[in-house]
C-alpha positions in Angstrom: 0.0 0.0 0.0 1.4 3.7 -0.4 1.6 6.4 1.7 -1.3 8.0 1.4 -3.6 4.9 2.0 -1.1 4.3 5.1 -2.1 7.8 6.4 -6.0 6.8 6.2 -5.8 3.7 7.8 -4.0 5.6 10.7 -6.9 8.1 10.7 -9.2 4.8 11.3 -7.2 3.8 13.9 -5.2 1.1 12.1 -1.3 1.1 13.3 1.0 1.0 10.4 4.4 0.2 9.4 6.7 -0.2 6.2 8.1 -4.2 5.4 11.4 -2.8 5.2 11.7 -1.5 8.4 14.4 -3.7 10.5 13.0 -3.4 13.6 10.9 -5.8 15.5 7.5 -4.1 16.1 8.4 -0.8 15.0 5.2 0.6 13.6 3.2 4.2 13.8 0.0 5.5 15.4 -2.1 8.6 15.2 -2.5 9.9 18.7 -5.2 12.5 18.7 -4.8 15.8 19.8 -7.5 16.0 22.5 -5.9 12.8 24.9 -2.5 14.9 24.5 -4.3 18.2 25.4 -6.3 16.1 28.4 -3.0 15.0 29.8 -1.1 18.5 29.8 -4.4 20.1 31.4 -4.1 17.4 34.4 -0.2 17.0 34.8 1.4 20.7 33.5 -1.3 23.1 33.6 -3.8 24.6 36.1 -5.9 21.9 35.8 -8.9 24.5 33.4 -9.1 23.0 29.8 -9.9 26.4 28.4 -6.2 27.9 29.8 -4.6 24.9 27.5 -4.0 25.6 24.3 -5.4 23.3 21.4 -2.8 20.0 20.6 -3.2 19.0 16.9 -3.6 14.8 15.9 0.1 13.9 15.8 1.8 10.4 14.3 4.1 8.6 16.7 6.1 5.7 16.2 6.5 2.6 18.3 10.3 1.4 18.2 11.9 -1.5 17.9 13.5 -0.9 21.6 9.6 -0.2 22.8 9.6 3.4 23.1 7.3 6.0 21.5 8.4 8.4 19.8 6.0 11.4 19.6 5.8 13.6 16.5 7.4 11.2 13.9 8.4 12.8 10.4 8.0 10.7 7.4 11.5 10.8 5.0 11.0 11.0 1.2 11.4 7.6 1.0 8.6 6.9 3.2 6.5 9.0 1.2 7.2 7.6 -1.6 7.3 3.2 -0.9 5.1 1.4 -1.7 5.5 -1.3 0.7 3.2 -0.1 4.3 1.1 -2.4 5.9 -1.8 -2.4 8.1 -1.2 -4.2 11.2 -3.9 -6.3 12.5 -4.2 -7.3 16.1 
């Protein structure tokens, strides 16, 4: 599948990830903005949604050493392969 079908199966909630990538279980998400902008409202602001500013829908990716790493960038290469996958659980 290409990139752009990956990017709308992300925005169904499907996790996906490229067959080239090395890594064990190294695969991306979409976390939505509003869980983000729940969790700095409770843990780094005053606690008032309205004094937190909006978070936008970001992609993070899931690495082979089990980390997450928030705000990934696609490369021109994964833009441009052919070769993402859905992953099904």
């Amino acid at each position: 599948m290409n990139f752009g079908k990956a990017i709308e199966a992300l925005k169904k909630g499907y996790k996906v990830a490229r067959r080239g990538w090395n890594g064990k279980g190294m695969h991306l998400v979409l976390i939505h903005g509003k869980s983000l902008h729940n969790a700095i409202t409770e843990n780094y602001g005053d606690g008032i949604p309205e004094h937190t500013p909006e978070v936008l829908d970001t992609i993070a990716m899931y690495t082979a050493q089990k980390q997450l790493v928030v705000g990934w960038l696609a490369s021109q290469t994964d833009m441009l392969a052919e070769d993402w996958k859905l992953l099904i659980e």
